[in-house]
C-alpha positions in Angstrom: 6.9 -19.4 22.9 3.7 -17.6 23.1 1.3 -15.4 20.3 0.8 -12.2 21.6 -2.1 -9.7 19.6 -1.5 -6.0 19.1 -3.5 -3.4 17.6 -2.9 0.0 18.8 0.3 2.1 19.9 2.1 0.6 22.4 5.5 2.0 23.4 6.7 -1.9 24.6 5.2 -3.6 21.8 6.4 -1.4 19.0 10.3 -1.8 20.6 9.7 -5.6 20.1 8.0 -5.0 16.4 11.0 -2.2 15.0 13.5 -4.5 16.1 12.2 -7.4 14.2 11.3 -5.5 11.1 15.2 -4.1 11.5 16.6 -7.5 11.4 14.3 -8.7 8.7 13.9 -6.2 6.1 16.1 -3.7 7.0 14.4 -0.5 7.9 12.6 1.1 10.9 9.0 2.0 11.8 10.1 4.2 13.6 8.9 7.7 11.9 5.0 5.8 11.7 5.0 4.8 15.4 6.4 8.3 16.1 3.1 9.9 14.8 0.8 7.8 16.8 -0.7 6.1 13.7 -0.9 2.5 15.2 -4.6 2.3 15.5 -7.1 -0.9 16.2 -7.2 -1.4 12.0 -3.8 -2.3 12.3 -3.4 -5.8 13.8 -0.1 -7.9 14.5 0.1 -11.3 15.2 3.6 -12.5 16.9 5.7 -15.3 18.8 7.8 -13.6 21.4 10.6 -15.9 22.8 12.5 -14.5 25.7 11.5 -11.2 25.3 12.2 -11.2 21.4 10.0 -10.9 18.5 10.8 -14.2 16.4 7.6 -14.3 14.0 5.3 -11.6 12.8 1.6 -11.6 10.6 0.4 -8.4 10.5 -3.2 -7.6 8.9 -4.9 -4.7 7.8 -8.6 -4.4 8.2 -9.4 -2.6 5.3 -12.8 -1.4 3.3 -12.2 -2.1 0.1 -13.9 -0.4 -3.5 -14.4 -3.4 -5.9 -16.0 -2.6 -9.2 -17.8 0.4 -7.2 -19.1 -2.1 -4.6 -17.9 -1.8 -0.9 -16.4 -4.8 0.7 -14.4 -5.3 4.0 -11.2 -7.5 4.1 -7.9 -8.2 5.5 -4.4 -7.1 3.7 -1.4 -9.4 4.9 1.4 -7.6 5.5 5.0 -8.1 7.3 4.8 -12.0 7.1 8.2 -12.7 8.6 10.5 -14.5 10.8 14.1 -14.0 12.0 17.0 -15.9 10.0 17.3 -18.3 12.7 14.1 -19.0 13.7 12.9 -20.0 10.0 11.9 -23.8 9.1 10.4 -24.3 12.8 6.8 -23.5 11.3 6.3 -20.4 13.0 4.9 -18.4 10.3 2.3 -21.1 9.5 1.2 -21.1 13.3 0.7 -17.3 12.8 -1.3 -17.6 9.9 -3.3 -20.3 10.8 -4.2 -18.6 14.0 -5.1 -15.3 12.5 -7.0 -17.4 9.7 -9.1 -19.4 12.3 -10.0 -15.9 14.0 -11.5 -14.7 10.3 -12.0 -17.8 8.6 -14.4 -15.7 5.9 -13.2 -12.1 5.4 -11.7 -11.7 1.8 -7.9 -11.2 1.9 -5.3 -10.5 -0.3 -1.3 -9.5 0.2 1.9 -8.9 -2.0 4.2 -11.4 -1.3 7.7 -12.7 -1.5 8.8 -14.0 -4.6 10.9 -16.4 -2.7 7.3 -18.1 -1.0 5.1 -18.4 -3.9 4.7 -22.1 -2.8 3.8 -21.2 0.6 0.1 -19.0 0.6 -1.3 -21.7 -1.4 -1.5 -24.1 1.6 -3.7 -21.6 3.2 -6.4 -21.1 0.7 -4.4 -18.5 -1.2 -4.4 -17.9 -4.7 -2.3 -16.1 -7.3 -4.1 -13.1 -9.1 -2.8 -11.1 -12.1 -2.6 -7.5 -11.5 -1.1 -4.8 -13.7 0.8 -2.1 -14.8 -1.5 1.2 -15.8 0.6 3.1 -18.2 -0.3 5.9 -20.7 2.1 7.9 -23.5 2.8 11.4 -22.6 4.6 14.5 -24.2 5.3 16.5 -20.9 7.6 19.6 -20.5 6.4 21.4 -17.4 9.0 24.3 -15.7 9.4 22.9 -11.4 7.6 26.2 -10.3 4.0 24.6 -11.4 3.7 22.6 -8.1 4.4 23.2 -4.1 6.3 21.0 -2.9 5.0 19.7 0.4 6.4 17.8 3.6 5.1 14.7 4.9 3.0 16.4 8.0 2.0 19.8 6.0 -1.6 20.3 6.9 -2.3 20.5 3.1 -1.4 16.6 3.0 -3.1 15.3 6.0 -6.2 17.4 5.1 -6.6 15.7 1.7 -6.0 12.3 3.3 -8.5 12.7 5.8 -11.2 14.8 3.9 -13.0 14.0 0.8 -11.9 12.2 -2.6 -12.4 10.5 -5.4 -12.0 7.0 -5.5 -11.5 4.6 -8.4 -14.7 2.8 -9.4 -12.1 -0.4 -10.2 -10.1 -1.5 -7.2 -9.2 1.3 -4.3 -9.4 1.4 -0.3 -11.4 3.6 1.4 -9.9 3.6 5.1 -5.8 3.3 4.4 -4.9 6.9 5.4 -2.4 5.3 8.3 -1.1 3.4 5.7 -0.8 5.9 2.9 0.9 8.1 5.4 3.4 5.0 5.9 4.7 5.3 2.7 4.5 9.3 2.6 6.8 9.2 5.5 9.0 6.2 4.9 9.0 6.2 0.8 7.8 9.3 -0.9 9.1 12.4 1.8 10.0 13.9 -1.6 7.9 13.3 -4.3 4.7 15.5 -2.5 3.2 18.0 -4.1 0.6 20.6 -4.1 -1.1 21.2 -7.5 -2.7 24.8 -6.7 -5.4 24.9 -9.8 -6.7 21.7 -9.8 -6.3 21.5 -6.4 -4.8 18.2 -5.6 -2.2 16.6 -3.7 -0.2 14.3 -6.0 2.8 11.9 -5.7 4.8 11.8 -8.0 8.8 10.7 -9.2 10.6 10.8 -12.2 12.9 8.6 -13.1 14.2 9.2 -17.0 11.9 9.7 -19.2 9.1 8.0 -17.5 7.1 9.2 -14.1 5.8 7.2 -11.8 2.6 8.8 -10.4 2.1 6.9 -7.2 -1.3 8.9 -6.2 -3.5 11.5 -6.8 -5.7 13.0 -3.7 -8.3 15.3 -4.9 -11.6 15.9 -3.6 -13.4 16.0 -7.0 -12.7 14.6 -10.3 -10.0 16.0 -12.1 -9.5 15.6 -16.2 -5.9 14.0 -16.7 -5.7 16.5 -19.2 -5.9 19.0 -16.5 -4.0 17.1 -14.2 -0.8 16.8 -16.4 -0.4 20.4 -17.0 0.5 21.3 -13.8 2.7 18.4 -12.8 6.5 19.9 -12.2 8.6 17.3 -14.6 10.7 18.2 -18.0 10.9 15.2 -20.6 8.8 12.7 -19.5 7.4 10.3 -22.5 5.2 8.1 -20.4 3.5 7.9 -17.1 2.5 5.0 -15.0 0.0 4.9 -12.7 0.2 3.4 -8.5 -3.0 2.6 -8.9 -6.3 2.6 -11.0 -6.9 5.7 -13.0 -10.1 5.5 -14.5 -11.5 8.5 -12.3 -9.2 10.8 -14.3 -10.8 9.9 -17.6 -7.6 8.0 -18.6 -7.9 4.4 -20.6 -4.7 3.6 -20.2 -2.4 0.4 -21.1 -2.8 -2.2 -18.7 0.3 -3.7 -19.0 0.4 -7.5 -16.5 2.9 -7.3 -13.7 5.4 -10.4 -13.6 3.6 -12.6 -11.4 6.4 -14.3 -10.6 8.9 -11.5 -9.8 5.5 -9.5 -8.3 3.1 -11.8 -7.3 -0.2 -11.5 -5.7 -2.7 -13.3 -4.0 -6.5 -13.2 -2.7 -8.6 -15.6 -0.6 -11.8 -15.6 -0.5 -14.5 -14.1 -2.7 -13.8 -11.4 -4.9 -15.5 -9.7 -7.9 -12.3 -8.1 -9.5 -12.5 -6.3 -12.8 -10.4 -8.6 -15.6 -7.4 -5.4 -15.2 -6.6 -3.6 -12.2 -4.0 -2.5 -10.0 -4.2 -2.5 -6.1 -3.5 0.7 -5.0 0.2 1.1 -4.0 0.2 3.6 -1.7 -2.1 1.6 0.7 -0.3 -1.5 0.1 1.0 -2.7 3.7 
Protein backbone atom coordinates (compact mmCIF):
# COMPACT_ATOMS: atom_id res chain seq x y z
CA UNK A 1 0.00 0.00 0.00
CA UNK A 2 1.26 3.16 -1.14
CA UNK A 3 0.34 7.35 -0.27
CA UNK A 4 -0.52 8.88 -3.34
CA UNK A 5 -0.83 13.23 -3.20
CA UNK A 6 -3.61 14.96 -5.14
CA UNK A 7 -4.32 18.42 -5.57
CA UNK A 8 -6.04 19.34 -8.70
CA UNK A 9 -8.85 17.77 -10.99
CA UNK A 10 -8.07 14.51 -12.03
CA UNK A 11 -10.69 12.41 -13.74
CA UNK A 12 -8.77 8.96 -12.27
CA UNK A 13 -8.13 10.24 -9.00
CA UNK A 14 -11.48 11.74 -8.23
CA UNK A 15 -13.17 8.01 -9.34
CA UNK A 16 -10.92 6.61 -6.57
CA UNK A 17 -11.84 9.69 -4.06
CA UNK A 18 -16.12 9.58 -4.77
CA UNK A 19 -16.08 6.04 -4.30
CA UNK A 20 -14.45 6.18 -0.97
CA UNK A 21 -16.40 9.18 0.30
CA UNK A 22 -19.62 6.97 -1.08
CA UNK A 23 -18.74 4.12 1.10
CA UNK A 24 -17.79 6.24 4.10
CA UNK A 25 -20.18 8.96 4.48
CA UNK A 26 -22.60 8.29 2.18
CA UNK A 27 -22.79 10.91 -0.51
CA UNK A 28 -21.08 11.92 -3.77
CA UNK A 29 -18.63 14.62 -4.91
CA UNK A 30 -19.74 14.36 -7.73
CA UNK A 31 -21.64 17.74 -8.60
CA UNK A 32 -18.02 19.69 -7.05
CA UNK A 33 -15.75 17.60 -9.33
CA UNK A 34 -18.30 18.22 -12.12
CA UNK A 35 -17.55 21.99 -12.04
CA UNK A 36 -13.88 21.78 -12.16
CA UNK A 37 -13.37 23.14 -8.65
CA UNK A 38 -10.47 20.76 -7.51
CA UNK A 39 -7.71 23.23 -7.52
CA UNK A 40 -3.99 23.02 -5.93
CA UNK A 41 -5.65 24.57 -2.39
CA UNK A 42 -7.26 21.44 -2.13
CA UNK A 43 -4.91 18.67 -1.15
CA UNK A 44 -5.68 14.81 -0.51
CA UNK A 45 -3.52 12.52 1.13
CA UNK A 46 -4.43 8.61 0.43
CA UNK A 47 -3.41 4.77 0.67
CA UNK A 48 -4.56 3.10 -2.43
CA UNK A 49 -4.56 -0.78 -2.19
CA UNK A 50 -5.22 -2.65 -5.40
CA UNK A 51 -6.56 0.07 -7.17
CA UNK A 52 -8.92 1.18 -4.13
CA UNK A 53 -9.00 4.14 -2.05
CA UNK A 54 -8.68 2.62 1.69
CA UNK A 55 -7.66 5.88 3.69
CA UNK A 56 -8.10 9.54 2.98
CA UNK A 57 -6.64 13.08 4.87
CA UNK A 58 -7.66 15.85 2.97
CA UNK A 59 -6.44 19.55 3.81
CA UNK A 60 -7.41 22.79 2.90
CA UNK A 61 -4.84 25.58 2.51
CA UNK A 62 -6.68 28.32 3.66
CA UNK A 63 -5.97 32.26 4.62
CA UNK A 64 -7.57 32.73 7.47
CA UNK A 65 -9.02 36.37 9.21
CA UNK A 66 -8.17 36.12 13.04
CA UNK A 67 -9.18 39.05 15.10
CA UNK A 68 -8.63 41.19 11.76
CA UNK A 69 -5.17 39.71 11.35
CA UNK A 70 -4.31 37.50 8.25
CA UNK A 71 -2.87 34.12 8.79
CA UNK A 72 -2.40 31.04 6.54
CA UNK A 73 -3.28 27.44 7.77
CA UNK A 74 -4.50 24.00 6.97
CA UNK A 75 -8.34 22.79 7.58
CA UNK A 76 -8.52 18.87 7.99
CA UNK A 77 -11.16 17.55 6.26
CA UNK A 78 -12.49 13.95 5.08
CA UNK A 79 -10.28 11.98 7.72
CA UNK A 80 -11.48 8.57 6.88
CA UNK A 81 -11.01 4.94 6.26
CA UNK A 82 -13.15 2.10 4.86
CA UNK A 83 -15.05 -0.22 7.47
CA UNK A 84 -12.63 -2.89 6.92
CA UNK A 85 -9.58 -1.33 6.72
CA UNK A 86 -9.97 0.58 10.21
CA UNK A 87 -7.65 -0.45 13.33
CA UNK A 88 -4.54 -1.12 10.86
CA UNK A 89 -3.29 2.55 11.65
CA UNK A 90 -3.84 3.91 8.39
CA UNK A 91 -5.25 7.14 9.27
CA UNK A 92 -2.35 7.92 11.63
CA UNK A 93 0.20 7.17 8.81
CA UNK A 94 -1.80 9.81 6.79
CA UNK A 95 -1.64 12.29 9.27
CA UNK A 96 1.62 11.89 10.30
CA UNK A 97 2.80 12.22 6.83
CA UNK A 98 0.88 15.29 5.93
CA UNK A 99 2.02 16.61 9.50
CA UNK A 100 5.77 16.04 8.82
CA UNK A 101 5.30 17.88 5.34
CA UNK A 102 3.88 21.14 7.44
CA UNK A 103 5.04 20.56 10.77
CA UNK A 104 4.28 24.53 11.58
CA UNK A 105 1.23 25.83 9.71
CA UNK A 106 -1.73 26.43 12.17
CA UNK A 107 -4.60 23.87 11.63
CA UNK A 108 -7.74 23.23 12.84
CA UNK A 109 -10.81 20.66 11.74
CA UNK A 110 -14.34 19.58 12.89
CA UNK A 111 -14.22 16.22 13.87
CA UNK A 112 -16.01 13.07 14.70
CA UNK A 113 -17.46 12.80 17.91
CA UNK A 114 -16.66 9.21 17.83
CA UNK A 115 -12.48 10.24 17.78
CA UNK A 116 -12.20 12.84 20.29
CA UNK A 117 -9.35 10.67 21.80
CA UNK A 118 -7.64 10.43 18.53
CA UNK A 119 -6.33 14.32 17.27
CA UNK A 120 -4.85 14.63 20.61
CA UNK A 121 -1.89 12.32 19.80
CA UNK A 122 -1.03 14.62 17.04
CA UNK A 123 -0.66 17.91 18.77
CA UNK A 124 -4.43 18.62 18.58
CA UNK A 125 -6.42 20.33 20.90
CA UNK A 126 -10.08 20.83 21.69
CA UNK A 127 -11.35 24.54 21.26
CA UNK A 128 -14.82 25.94 22.29
CA UNK A 129 -16.68 27.48 19.52
CA UNK A 130 -20.28 28.80 19.52
CA UNK A 131 -23.50 29.31 18.57
CA UNK A 132 -24.24 33.19 17.35
CA UNK A 133 -27.91 33.69 17.97
CA UNK A 134 -30.05 36.91 18.17
CA UNK A 135 -34.13 37.36 18.95
CA UNK A 136 -36.15 38.46 16.04
CA UNK A 137 -39.83 39.39 15.24
CA UNK A 138 -39.83 38.67 11.37
CA UNK A 139 -42.90 38.52 9.13
CA UNK A 140 -41.59 39.10 5.57
CA UNK A 141 -44.17 38.06 2.37
CA UNK A 142 -41.60 35.28 -0.14
CA UNK A 143 -41.65 37.91 -2.95
CA UNK A 144 -38.86 40.15 -1.06
CA UNK A 145 -35.99 37.92 -2.29
CA UNK A 146 -34.81 36.08 -5.82
CA UNK A 147 -34.40 33.00 -5.37
CA UNK A 148 -31.18 31.83 -7.06
CA UNK A 149 -29.58 28.52 -8.42
CA UNK A 150 -26.33 27.26 -7.44
CA UNK A 151 -24.28 28.45 -10.85
CA UNK A 152 -26.51 31.86 -11.41
CA UNK A 153 -23.91 34.36 -12.25
CA UNK A 154 -25.33 36.56 -9.47
CA UNK A 155 -23.85 33.86 -6.93
CA UNK A 156 -20.50 33.14 -8.43
CA UNK A 157 -20.01 36.95 -8.92
CA UNK A 158 -20.44 37.62 -5.19
CA UNK A 159 -18.20 34.69 -4.33
CA UNK A 160 -15.54 35.73 -6.46
CA UNK A 161 -15.69 39.63 -6.17
CA UNK A 162 -15.55 41.83 -3.17
CA UNK A 163 -16.91 41.40 0.50
CA UNK A 164 -17.08 41.99 3.81
CA UNK A 165 -15.40 39.78 6.10
CA UNK A 166 -15.80 39.35 9.85
CA UNK A 167 -13.08 41.09 11.82
CA UNK A 168 -13.48 37.77 14.37
CA UNK A 169 -12.79 34.55 12.67
CA UNK A 170 -13.56 34.19 8.63
CA UNK A 171 -11.57 32.70 5.51
CA UNK A 172 -10.62 34.71 2.80
CA UNK A 173 -9.87 32.12 -0.08
CA UNK A 174 -12.87 29.25 0.52
CA UNK A 175 -14.92 30.13 -2.59
CA UNK A 176 -14.34 26.20 -3.89
CA UNK A 177 -15.42 25.32 -0.77
CA UNK A 178 -18.38 27.58 -0.18
CA UNK A 179 -19.56 26.51 -3.56
CA UNK A 180 -19.30 22.76 -2.02
CA UNK A 181 -21.88 23.30 0.22
CA UNK A 182 -24.05 25.66 -2.29
CA UNK A 183 -24.13 22.80 -4.49
CA UNK A 184 -24.26 19.72 -2.19
CA UNK A 185 -26.22 21.49 1.02
CA UNK A 186 -27.96 24.69 0.39
CA UNK A 187 -29.20 24.34 -3.71
CA UNK A 188 -32.34 25.92 -2.06
CA UNK A 189 -31.83 28.23 0.46
CA UNK A 190 -30.01 31.05 -2.21
CA UNK A 191 -31.22 34.13 -2.44
CA UNK A 192 -30.80 37.48 -3.99
CA UNK A 193 -31.58 40.42 -1.69
CA UNK A 194 -32.13 43.21 -4.50
CA UNK A 195 -31.84 46.50 -2.09
CA UNK A 196 -29.18 45.74 -0.01
CA UNK A 197 -27.71 43.94 -2.56
CA UNK A 198 -26.61 40.70 -1.18
CA UNK A 199 -26.53 37.14 -1.69
CA UNK A 200 -27.69 35.42 1.46
CA UNK A 201 -28.30 31.72 2.67
CA UNK A 202 -30.71 31.17 4.35
CA UNK A 203 -33.38 28.19 5.92
CA UNK A 204 -36.08 28.13 8.08
CA UNK A 205 -36.91 25.57 10.13
CA UNK A 206 -39.94 26.55 12.68
CA UNK A 207 -39.71 29.48 14.18
CA UNK A 208 -36.06 29.81 14.00
CA UNK A 209 -33.76 30.60 10.74
CA UNK A 210 -30.60 29.50 10.21
CA UNK A 211 -28.71 32.14 8.23
CA UNK A 212 -25.81 30.16 6.98
CA UNK A 213 -24.02 33.33 5.02
CA UNK A 214 -24.27 36.62 3.93
CA UNK A 215 -22.11 37.77 0.70
CA UNK A 216 -22.24 41.36 0.19
CA UNK A 217 -19.67 43.60 -1.03
CA UNK A 218 -20.17 46.39 1.58
CA UNK A 219 -21.36 46.46 5.02
CA UNK A 220 -24.89 45.97 5.43
CA UNK A 221 -26.97 47.03 8.83
CA UNK A 222 -28.78 43.75 10.16
CA UNK A 223 -31.52 45.96 10.51
CA UNK A 224 -31.47 46.41 6.79
CA UNK A 225 -30.58 43.00 6.17
CA UNK A 226 -33.68 41.39 7.97
CA UNK A 227 -36.23 43.42 6.15
CA UNK A 228 -35.77 41.90 3.02
CA UNK A 229 -35.18 38.31 4.08
CA UNK A 230 -38.36 36.07 2.50
CA UNK A 231 -39.50 34.12 5.93
CA UNK A 232 -43.06 34.46 7.93
CA UNK A 233 -42.80 33.75 11.85
CA UNK A 234 -39.40 33.47 12.66
CA UNK A 235 -38.53 34.41 16.53
CA UNK A 236 -34.87 33.95 16.28
CA UNK A 237 -31.99 33.74 14.02
CA UNK A 238 -28.74 32.03 14.17
CA UNK A 239 -25.82 32.86 12.55
CA UNK A 240 -23.16 30.21 10.24
CA UNK A 241 -20.77 32.24 11.20
CA UNK A 242 -19.46 35.52 12.92
CA UNK A 243 -21.77 38.46 12.51
CA UNK A 244 -20.23 41.32 13.96
CA UNK A 245 -19.81 43.09 10.33
CA UNK A 246 -23.58 43.48 10.43
CA UNK A 247 -23.61 45.49 13.57
CA UNK A 248 -25.19 42.56 15.44
CA UNK A 249 -24.02 41.61 19.30
CA UNK A 250 -25.53 38.67 19.32
CA UNK A 251 -25.76 35.57 21.98
CA UNK A 252 -22.94 33.49 21.78
CA UNK A 253 -24.31 30.53 22.90
CA UNK A 254 -21.08 27.42 23.34
CA UNK A 255 -21.55 24.55 20.91
CA UNK A 256 -21.47 20.98 22.77
CA UNK A 257 -17.97 20.12 22.46
CA UNK A 258 -18.59 16.83 22.80
CA UNK A 259 -21.41 16.24 20.37
CA UNK A 260 -19.53 19.14 18.07
CA UNK A 261 -16.13 19.22 18.78
CA UNK A 262 -13.29 21.15 17.49
CA UNK A 263 -9.80 21.34 17.35
CA UNK A 264 -6.57 23.65 16.44
CA UNK A 265 -2.92 23.01 16.37
CA UNK A 266 -0.67 25.33 16.43
CA UNK A 267 -0.68 29.01 17.32
CA UNK A 268 -3.65 30.88 17.30
CA UNK A 269 -4.92 34.27 18.57
CA UNK A 270 -8.78 33.48 18.70
CA UNK A 271 -11.20 35.92 20.14
CA UNK A 272 -12.68 34.35 23.71
CA UNK A 273 -16.31 33.74 21.29
CA UNK A 274 -16.43 32.80 17.79
CA UNK A 275 -17.75 30.65 15.23
CA UNK A 276 -15.70 29.20 12.28
CA UNK A 277 -17.45 29.95 9.33
CA UNK A 278 -19.71 27.11 8.20
CA UNK A 279 -19.96 27.50 4.84
CA UNK A 280 -16.13 27.11 4.36
CA UNK A 281 -15.96 24.33 6.67
CA UNK A 282 -14.53 21.25 4.58
Amino acid sequence: MHIMVNRCSDPAYEALFDDHIQEVYGFSFAPWFARKLWDERYESYSIIDNGRMVSNVCIFKTKMLINGQPICAHQFGAVSTRASERNKGLSRRLLEYVLSKYPDTPAFMAANPSVLNFYPRFGFRRVQTYRPEIPVSLDNPPDKAVRLDPDDSFVLDALHGPRVYSGLVDSLNAQSVQRFHLLLDHSEDIYLLPDCGAVVVARQDGERLYLADVIAPNRLAFNALIRELPFCGVKRVEFGFCPDWLGVVPDWNPADMDEEPYFIRGNWNLPKRFRFPAMSET
